[in-house]
N, C-alpha and C positions, 0 to 999 in steps of 0.2 A: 576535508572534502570527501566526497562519497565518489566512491566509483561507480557509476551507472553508465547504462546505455539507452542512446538516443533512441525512442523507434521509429521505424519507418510504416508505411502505409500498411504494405504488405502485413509483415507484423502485426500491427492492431489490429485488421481485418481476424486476423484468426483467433484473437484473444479475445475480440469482441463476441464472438460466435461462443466460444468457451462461456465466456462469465454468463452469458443468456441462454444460455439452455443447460448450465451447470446449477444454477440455484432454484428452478423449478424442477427438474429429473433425478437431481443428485443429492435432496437435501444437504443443500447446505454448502457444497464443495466451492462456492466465492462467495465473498463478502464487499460492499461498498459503505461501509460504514467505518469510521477510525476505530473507534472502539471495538469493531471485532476484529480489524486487521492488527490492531492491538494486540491483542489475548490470545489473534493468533499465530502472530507474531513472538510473543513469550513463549508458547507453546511450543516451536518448530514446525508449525503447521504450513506456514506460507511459504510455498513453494515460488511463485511469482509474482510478485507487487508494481502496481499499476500508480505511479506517483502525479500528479498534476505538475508540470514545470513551474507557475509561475502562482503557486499555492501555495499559504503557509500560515499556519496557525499556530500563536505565538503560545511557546508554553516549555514543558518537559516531560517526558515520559520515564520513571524510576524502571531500570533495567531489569532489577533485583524482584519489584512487590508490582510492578505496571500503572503504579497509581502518577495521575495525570497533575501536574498541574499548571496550569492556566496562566500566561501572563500576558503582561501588556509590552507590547515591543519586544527590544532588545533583538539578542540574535538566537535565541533558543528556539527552537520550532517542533512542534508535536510527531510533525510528517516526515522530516528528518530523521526523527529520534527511534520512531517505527521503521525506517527503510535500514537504516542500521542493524537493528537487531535482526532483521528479514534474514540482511548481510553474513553477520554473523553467525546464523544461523543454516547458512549455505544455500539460502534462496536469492533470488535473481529480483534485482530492479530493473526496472525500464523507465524512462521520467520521458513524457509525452505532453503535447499542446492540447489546453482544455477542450478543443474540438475534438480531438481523437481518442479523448475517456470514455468509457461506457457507463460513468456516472458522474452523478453533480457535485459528487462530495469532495473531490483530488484526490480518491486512493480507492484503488479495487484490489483485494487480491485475488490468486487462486490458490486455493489450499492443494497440498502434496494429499492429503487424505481425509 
């Protein structure tokens, strides 16, 4: 099980502010898409990952080469497999209710650089 933290309002109020005016000022400094929180995830870029609690896309992500693959059920999950490596990585999760993401997808991050 992953150790994350709940957030509160407060919280996503300022994260939210971040991810919206980081990826139009900052080129590029967050991502709402898996596949680049992926790669930036492999990378050590992600500094703080924005997960959807009750999200999850059945699959696996190879830790090693990041190649993704896809399944049906089971208990492997793609969104997991990236908040991990975030983990690993010495970046910070936060697992939040899909009203208080700042996107549609279940996973925002913000990159360290």
């Amino acid at each position: 099980m992953l150790h994350v933290e709940w957030a509160r309002f407060e919280i996503m109020v300022g994260v939210r502010c971040t991810i919206g005016i980081a990826i139009p000022l900052f080129g590029g400094l967050a991502a709402g898409r898996p596949a680049a929180a992926m790669f930036g995830a492999l990378g050590a870029r992600v500094g703080t990952l924005l997960a959807e609690a009750d999200r999850h896309i059945p699959g696996r992500v190879d830790p090693e080469t990041g190649e993704v693959v896809l399944g049906e059920g089971g208990v492997d999950d793609v969104l997991d497999d990236i908040a991990e490596l975030v983990l690993k990585n010495g970046g910070q999760v936060v697992v939040t209710r899909e009203a208080q993401m700042p996107t549609k997808t279940g996973i925002a991050t913000i990159y360290r650089y």
